[in-house]
PLY file of the C-alpha trace (Angstrom):
ply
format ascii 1.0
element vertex 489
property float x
property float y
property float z
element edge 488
property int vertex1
property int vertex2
end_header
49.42 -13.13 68.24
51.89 -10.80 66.10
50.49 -9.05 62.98
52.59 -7.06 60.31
50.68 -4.44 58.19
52.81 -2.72 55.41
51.56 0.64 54.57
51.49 2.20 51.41
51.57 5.92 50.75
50.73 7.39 47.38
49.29 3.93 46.75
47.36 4.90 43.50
50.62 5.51 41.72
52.22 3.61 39.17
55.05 2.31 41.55
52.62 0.47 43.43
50.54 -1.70 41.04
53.69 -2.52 38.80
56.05 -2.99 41.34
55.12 -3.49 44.89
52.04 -5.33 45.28
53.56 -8.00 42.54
56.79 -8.35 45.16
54.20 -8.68 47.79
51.95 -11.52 46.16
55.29 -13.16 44.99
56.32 -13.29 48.37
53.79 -14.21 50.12
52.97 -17.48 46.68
56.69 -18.51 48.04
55.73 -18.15 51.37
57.86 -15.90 52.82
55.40 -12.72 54.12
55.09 -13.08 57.55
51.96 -14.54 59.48
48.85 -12.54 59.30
50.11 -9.67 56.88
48.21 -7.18 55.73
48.80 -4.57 53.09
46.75 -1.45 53.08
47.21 1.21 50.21
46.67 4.85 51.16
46.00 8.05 48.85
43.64 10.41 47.87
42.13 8.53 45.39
38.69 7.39 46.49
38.68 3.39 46.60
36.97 0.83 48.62
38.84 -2.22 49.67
36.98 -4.26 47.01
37.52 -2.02 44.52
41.75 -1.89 45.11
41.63 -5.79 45.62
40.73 -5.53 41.89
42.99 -3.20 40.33
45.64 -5.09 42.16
44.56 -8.36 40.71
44.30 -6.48 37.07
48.01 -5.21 38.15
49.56 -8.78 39.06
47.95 -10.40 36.11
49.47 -7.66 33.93
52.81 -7.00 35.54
53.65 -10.97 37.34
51.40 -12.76 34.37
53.95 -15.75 34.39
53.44 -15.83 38.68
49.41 -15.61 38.66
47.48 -18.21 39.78
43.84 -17.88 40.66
43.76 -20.19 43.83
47.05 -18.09 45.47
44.87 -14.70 44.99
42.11 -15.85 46.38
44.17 -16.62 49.34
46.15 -13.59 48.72
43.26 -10.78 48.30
41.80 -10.83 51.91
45.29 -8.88 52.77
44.74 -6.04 50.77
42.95 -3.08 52.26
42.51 0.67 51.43
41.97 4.10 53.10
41.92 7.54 51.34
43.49 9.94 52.61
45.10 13.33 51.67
48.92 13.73 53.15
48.68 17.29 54.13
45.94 16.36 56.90
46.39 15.15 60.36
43.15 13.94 60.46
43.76 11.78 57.85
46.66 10.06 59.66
45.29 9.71 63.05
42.24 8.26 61.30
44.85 5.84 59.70
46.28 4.78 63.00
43.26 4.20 64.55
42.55 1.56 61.91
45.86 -0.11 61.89
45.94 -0.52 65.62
42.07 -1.71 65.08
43.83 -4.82 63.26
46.71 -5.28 65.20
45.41 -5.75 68.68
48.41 -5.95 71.19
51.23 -6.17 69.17
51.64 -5.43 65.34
54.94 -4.70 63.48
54.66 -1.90 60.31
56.67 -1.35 57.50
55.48 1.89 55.69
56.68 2.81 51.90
56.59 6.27 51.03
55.79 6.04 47.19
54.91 9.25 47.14
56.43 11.97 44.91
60.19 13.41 46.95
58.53 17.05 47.97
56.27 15.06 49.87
58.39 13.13 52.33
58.88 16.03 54.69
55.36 16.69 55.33
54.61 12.66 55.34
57.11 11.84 57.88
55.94 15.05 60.09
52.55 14.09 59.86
53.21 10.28 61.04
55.44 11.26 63.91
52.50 13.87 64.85
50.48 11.17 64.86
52.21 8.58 66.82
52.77 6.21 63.98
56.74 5.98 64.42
56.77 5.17 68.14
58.61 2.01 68.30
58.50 -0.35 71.60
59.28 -3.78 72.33
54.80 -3.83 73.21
54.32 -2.17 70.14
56.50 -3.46 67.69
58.74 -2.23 65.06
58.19 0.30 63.14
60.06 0.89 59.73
59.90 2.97 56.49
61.38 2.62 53.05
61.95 6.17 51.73
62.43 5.72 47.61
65.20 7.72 45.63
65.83 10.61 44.93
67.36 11.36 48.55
67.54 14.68 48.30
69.02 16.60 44.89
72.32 17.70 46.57
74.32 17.17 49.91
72.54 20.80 51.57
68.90 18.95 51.03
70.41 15.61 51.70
71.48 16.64 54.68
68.09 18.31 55.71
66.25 15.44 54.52
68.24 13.49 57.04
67.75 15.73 59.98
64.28 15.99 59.39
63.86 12.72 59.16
65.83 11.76 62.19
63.53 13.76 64.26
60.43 11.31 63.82
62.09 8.04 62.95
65.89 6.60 64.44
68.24 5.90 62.09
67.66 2.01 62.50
64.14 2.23 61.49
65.05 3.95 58.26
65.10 2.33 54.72
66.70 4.42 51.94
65.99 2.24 49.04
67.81 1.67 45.66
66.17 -0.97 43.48
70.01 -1.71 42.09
71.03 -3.65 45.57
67.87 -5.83 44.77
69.17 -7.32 41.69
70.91 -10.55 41.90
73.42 -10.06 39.85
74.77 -7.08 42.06
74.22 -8.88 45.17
76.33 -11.69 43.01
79.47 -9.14 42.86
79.99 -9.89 46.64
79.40 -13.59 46.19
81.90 -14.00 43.01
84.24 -11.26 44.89
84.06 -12.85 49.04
82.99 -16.75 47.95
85.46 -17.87 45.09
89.60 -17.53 46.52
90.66 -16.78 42.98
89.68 -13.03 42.16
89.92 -11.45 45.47
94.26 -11.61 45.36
93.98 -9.85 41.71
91.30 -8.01 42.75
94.06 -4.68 43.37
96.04 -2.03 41.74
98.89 -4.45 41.25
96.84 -6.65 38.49
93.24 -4.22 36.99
94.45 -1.47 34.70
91.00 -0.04 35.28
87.45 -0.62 35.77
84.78 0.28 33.78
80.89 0.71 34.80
78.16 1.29 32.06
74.10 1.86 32.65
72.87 2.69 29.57
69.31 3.58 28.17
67.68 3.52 24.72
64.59 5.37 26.01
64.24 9.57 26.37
62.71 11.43 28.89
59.71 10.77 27.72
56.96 12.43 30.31
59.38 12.99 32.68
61.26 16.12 31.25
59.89 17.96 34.31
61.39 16.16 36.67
64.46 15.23 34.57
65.36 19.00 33.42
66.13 19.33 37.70
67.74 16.39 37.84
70.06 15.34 34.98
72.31 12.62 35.03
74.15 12.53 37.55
71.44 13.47 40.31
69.64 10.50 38.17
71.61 7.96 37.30
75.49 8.60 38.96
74.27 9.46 42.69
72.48 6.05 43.00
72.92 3.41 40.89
76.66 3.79 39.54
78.05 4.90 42.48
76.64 1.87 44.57
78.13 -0.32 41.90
81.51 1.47 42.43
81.02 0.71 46.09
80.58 -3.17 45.50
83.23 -3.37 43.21
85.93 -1.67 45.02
85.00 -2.43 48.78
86.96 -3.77 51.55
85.56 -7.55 52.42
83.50 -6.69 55.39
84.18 -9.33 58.45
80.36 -10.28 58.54
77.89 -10.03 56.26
76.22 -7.63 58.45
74.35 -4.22 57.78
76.62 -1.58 59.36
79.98 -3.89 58.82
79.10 -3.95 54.93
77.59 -0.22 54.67
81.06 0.87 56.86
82.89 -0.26 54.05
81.24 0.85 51.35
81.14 4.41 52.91
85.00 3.72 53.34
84.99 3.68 49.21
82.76 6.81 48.65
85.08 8.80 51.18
87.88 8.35 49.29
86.71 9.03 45.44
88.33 11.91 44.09
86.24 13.42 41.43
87.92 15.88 38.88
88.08 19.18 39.51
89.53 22.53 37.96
91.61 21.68 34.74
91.07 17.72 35.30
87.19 18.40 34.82
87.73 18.91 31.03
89.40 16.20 30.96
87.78 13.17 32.79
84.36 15.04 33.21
82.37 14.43 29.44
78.97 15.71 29.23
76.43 16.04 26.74
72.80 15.68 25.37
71.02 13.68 22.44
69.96 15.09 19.71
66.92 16.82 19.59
66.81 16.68 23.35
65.58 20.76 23.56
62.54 20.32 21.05
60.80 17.31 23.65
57.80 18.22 25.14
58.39 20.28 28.52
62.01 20.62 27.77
63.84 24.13 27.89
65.06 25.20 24.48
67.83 26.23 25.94
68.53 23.76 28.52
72.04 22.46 29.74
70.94 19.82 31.14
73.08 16.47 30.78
71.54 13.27 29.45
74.55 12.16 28.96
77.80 11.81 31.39
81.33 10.11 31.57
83.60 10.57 34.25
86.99 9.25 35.25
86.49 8.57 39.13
89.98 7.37 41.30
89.28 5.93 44.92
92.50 7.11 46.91
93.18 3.93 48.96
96.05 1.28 49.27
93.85 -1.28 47.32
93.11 1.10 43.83
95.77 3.82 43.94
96.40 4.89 40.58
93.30 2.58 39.18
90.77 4.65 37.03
87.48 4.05 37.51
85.06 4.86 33.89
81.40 5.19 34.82
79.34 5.84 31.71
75.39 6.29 31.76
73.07 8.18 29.45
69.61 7.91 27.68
69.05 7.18 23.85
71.60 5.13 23.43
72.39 2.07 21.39
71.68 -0.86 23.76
69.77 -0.38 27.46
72.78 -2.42 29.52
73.87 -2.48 32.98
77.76 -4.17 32.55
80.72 -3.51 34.35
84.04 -4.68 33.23
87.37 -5.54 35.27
90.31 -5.00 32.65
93.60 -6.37 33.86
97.15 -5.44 32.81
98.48 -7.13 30.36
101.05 -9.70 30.55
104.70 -7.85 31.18
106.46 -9.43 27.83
103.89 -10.39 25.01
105.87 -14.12 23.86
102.79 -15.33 21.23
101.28 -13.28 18.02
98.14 -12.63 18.01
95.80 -13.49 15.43
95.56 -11.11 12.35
92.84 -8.24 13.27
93.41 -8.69 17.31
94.72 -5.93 18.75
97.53 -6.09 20.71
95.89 -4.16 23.11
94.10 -7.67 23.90
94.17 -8.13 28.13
92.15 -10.09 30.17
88.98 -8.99 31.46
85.93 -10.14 34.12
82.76 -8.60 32.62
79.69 -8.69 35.15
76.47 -8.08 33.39
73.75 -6.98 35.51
71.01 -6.63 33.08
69.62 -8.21 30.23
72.08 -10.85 29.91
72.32 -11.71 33.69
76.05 -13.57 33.87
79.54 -12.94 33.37
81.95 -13.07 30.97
85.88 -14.33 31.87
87.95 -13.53 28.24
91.17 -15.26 28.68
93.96 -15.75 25.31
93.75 -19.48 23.84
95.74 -20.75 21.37
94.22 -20.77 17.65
94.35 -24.52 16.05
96.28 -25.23 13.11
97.91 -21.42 13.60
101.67 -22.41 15.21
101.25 -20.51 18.01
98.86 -17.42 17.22
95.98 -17.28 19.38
92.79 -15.14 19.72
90.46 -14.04 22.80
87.83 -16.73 23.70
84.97 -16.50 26.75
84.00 -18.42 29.93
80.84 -17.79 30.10
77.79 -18.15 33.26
74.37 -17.39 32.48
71.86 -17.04 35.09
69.00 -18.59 32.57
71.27 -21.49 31.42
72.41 -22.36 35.16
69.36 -22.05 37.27
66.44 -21.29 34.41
64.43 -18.76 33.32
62.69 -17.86 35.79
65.29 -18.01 38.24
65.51 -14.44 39.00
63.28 -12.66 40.88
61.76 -8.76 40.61
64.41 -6.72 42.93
61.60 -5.60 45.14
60.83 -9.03 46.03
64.14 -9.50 47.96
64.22 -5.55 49.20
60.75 -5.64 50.69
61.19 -9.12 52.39
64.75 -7.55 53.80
63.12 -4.56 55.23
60.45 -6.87 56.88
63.32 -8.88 58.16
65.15 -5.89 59.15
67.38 -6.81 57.32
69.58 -3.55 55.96
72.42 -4.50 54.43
71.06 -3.52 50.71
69.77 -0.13 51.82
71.66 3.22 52.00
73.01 4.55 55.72
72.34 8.32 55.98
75.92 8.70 56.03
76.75 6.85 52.27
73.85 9.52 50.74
76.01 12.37 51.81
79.14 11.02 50.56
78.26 10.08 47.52
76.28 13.75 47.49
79.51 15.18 48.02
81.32 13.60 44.64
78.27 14.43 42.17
77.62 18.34 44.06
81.73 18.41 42.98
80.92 17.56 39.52
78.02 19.78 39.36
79.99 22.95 40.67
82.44 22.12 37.91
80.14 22.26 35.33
79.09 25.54 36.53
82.18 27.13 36.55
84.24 29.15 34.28
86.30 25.09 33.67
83.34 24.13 32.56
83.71 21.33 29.79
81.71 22.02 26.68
78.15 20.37 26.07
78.09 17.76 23.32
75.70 16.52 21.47
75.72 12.67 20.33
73.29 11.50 17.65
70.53 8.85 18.83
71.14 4.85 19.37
74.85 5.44 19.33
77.12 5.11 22.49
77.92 8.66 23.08
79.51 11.33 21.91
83.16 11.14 20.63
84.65 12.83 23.51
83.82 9.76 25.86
86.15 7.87 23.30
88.68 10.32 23.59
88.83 10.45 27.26
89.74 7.08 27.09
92.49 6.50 24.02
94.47 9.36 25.73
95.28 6.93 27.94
95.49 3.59 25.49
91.90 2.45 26.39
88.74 2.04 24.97
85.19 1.07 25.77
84.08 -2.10 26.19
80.57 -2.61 24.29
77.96 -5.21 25.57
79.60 -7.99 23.46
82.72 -8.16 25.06
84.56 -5.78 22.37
86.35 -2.69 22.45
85.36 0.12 20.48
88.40 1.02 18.63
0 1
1 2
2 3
3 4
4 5
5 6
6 7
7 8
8 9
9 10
10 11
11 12
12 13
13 14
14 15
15 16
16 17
17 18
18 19
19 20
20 21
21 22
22 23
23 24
24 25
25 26
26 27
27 28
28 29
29 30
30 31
31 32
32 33
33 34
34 35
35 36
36 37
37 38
38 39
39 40
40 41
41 42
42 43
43 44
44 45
45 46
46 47
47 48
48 49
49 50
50 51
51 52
52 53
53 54
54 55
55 56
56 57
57 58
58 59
59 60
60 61
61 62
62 63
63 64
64 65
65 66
66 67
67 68
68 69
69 70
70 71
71 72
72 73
73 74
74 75
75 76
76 77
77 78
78 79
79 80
80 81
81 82
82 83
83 84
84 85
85 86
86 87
87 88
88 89
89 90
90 91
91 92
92 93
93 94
94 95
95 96
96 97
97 98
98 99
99 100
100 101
101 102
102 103
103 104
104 105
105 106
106 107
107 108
108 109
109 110
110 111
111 112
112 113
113 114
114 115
115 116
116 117
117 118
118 119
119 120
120 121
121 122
122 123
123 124
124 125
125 126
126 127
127 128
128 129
129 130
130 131
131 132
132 133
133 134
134 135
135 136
136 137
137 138
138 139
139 140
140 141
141 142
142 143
143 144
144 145
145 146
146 147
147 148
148 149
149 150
150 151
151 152
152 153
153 154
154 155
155 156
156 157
157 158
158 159
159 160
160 161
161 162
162 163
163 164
164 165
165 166
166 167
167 168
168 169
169 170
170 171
171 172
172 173
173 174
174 175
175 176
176 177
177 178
178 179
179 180
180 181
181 182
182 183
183 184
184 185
185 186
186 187
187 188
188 189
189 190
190 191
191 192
192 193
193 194
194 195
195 196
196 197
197 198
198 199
199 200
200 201
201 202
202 203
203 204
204 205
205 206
206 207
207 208
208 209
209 210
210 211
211 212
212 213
213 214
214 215
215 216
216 217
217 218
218 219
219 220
220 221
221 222
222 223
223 224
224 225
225 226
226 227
227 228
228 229
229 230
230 231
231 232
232 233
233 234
234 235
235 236
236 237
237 238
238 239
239 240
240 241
241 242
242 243
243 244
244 245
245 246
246 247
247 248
248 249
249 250
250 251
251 252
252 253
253 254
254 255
255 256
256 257
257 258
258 259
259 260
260 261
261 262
262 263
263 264
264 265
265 266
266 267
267 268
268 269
269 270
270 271
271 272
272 273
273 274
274 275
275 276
276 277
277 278
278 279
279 280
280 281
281 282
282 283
283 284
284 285
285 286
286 287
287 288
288 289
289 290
290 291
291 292
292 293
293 294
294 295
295 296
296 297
297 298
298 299
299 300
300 301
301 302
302 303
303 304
304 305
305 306
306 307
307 308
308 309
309 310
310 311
311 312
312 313
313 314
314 315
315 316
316 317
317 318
318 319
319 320
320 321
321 322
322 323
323 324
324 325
325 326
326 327
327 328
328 329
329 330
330 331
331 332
332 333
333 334
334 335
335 336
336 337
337 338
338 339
339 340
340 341
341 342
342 343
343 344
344 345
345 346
346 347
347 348
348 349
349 350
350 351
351 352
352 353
353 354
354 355
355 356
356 357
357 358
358 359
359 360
360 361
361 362
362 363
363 364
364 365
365 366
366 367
367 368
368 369
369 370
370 371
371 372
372 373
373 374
374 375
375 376
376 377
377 378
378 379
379 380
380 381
381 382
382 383
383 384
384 385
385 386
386 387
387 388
388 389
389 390
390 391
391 392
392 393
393 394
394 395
395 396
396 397
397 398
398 399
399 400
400 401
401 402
402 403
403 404
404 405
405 406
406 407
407 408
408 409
409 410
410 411
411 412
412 413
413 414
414 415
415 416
416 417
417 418
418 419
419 420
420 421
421 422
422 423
423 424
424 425
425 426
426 427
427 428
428 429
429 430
430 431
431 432
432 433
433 434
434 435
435 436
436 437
437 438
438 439
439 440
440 441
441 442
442 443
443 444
444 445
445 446
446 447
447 448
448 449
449 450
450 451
451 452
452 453
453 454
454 455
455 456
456 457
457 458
458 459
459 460
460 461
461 462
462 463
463 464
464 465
465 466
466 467
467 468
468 469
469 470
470 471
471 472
472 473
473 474
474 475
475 476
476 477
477 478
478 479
479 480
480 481
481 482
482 483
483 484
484 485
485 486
486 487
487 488
């Protein structure tokens, strides 16, 4: 009989009893974990099986309280196993596999998560190929890891990452997961783009002025000014998340809805962004930090670090020649959003007023909003009653809570864990999409080093930004789009 154990690494961390073990148990309450699963947790931490059964069960009631029932855990808890171990000894991970293949007998599949801090995946993924746990066989099974972001913190490490990678596990067995590509709504941008016949023949240079893509934050750094004084932004934020939205927005249909035909095409995109560059950087390149981001805790007083970033991104292809693309992301700011707005040209002779206060700047525009308000927005003109013929912008509106309920959406882990167990990669990042999209922030970053470099701004707290972002924009006619559908004039 088959078994499937998922393994994972740095298992005491926060990732794991907020996140992972709640997908898990959800899963397996809808019954979708394969038969005879078993999850064992590994770290340094000193736990017995009983004793992580327990803090998982504290962790599910606290982080899937609507989800818990008492009668699924019981059923649930028998699948949850621990083994200490410290990463840095082979020991430890031969001891490891000797247990695993203890429960497995003939044939077991494994999915292993590395939730372990990035400096450590090298020395994991040596360690498990030293110890036999990557060898994958049609006896043995498959044998799969989900390595969490940051990939690397340019293309050089990317790269290495990769290669180092590549010698313990193939490509195929590799997992390079972005909890974006889990959420519904995104995978809902191929749906409303591949599934519905009338966007995808506007869907082009000859009908979207431009496109514009905001993740924004209301919290700091918080404790992790270590980690974010390295990173910034763009390595943050821009490398990952916005960029992958880019990808779904401006991609070529794939002909399947296949791994490797939908990641081809989305590679296709990142290929042909042109970030700004010498004089252009000042430009379409805005950067800047919140106020009072030097005096946190762990923070350089000097630091030029970005918390803040706009950029004005063209993809150089048939489809969006000439189209700018406005990604937007920062912390401290007025609303935490995930939207991204398709603004279309307006019509080519305006024959109707429109209604005192509306600008005639007024176009059509598709707003997707990934998170909180799950749902999109369709602003069309309608006539105004009782006006003659003045009219004002309205809203068609869908509403993932109104249409299928409230709890209708799942935790993105849910669907990226069941994927990976499904082999399933279609939401996961191909070696080859992490160096791309490497390529455009390392660009940036160079840029912002130079002697071009645009100046660091400041922007004061729970606003959207600093003024420059604005500017960037009304050079060119446009404005922002805010969460409620309006520009910011």
């Amino acid at each position: 009989m088959n078994s499937t154990t998922i393994v994972i690494f740095g298992a005491s961390g926060d990732l794991t009893g907020r996140k992972l073990v709640p997908a898990l148990y959800n899963n397996f309450r809808k019954g979708r974990l394969p038969e005879n699963t078993r999850i064992i947790g590994s770290a340094r931490s000193a736990f017995t099986d009983e004793a992580f059964r327990a803090k998982m069960r504290e962790d599910i009631q606290k982080f899937a309280a609507p989800d818990f029932d008492a009668q699924t855990w019981e059923k649930f808890a028998p699948s949850l196993h621990y083994q200490s171990g410290d990463m840095s000894q082979l020991d430890d991970y031969l001891a490891l596999e000797q247990r695993l293949s203890s429960f497995e007998g003939k044939r077991g599949n494994r999915l292993y998560y590395l939730s372990v801090a990035p400096q450590f995946y090298p020395i994991a993924i040596s360690m498990m190929g030293a110890a036999g746990m990557a060898n994958e066989t049609e006896q043995t099974g498959y044998r799969r890891i989900i390595i969490e972001k940051p990939f690397g913190r340019d293309l050089v490490s990317a790269k290495a990452l990769n290669g180092m990678i590549h010698k313990t596990f193939q490509e195929k067995q590799v997992y390079r997961i972005d909890h974006y590509l889990g959420k519904e709504t995104v995978q809902n941008i191929l749906v409303l783009r591949f599934a519905n016949a009338i966007f995808e023949p506007i869907w082009n240079r000859n009908y979207v002025d431009h496109v514009q893509i905001t993740v924004a934050e209301t919290v700091g750094v918080g404790h992790r000014a270590g980690y974010y004084e390295k990173s910034g932004v763009l390595r943050d934020m821009f490398q990952n998340h916005l960029l992958q939205l880019l990808t779904f927005i401006a991609m070529e249909p794939p002909a399947i809805y296949e791994a490797d035909a939908l990641r081809n095409e989305k590679v296709k995109v990142l290929s042909a962004v042109s970030p700004p560059v010498g004089e252009d950087l000042a430009k379409h390149a805005v950067r800047a930090q919140y106020e009072g981001y030097r005096n946190e805790p762990g923070v350089d007083k000097n630091s030029s670090t970005a918390t803040y970033a706009a950029l004005q991104l063209f993809v150089e292809n048939w489809r969006w020649q000439g189209v700018p693309f406005y990604l937007r992301s920062g912390k401290k700011l007025a609303d935490k959003i995930s939207d991204i707005t398709i603004q279309f040209r307006r019509p080519p002779h305006q024959l109707f007023n429109s209604q005192a206060g509306i600008s005639e700047r007024f176009t059509n525009h598709l707003s997707i909003h990934v998170q909180p308000d799950e749902g999109l927005h369709l602003r069309f003109a309608a006539k105004t009653p009782d006006k003659g013929m003045d009219m004002q912008p309205v809203d068609m509106e869908f509403h993932y809570k109104t249409s299928f309920g409230e709890t209708a959406i799942p935790e993105a882990y849910e669907r990226l864990l069941l994927d990976a167990l499904n082999g399933d990669a279609a939401l996961f990042a191909r070696s080859d999409e992490i160096e791309y999209a490497w390529k455009i922030i390392d660009a940036i970053h160079a840029g912002w080093d130079g002697p071009q470099a645009p100046p660091m701004m400041t922007y004061n707290l729970g606003t959207w930004g600093p003024e420059a972002a604005d500017a960037m924009l009304a050079r060119d006619g446009r404005s922002w789009v805010q969460s409620d559908g309006e520009h910011k004039m």
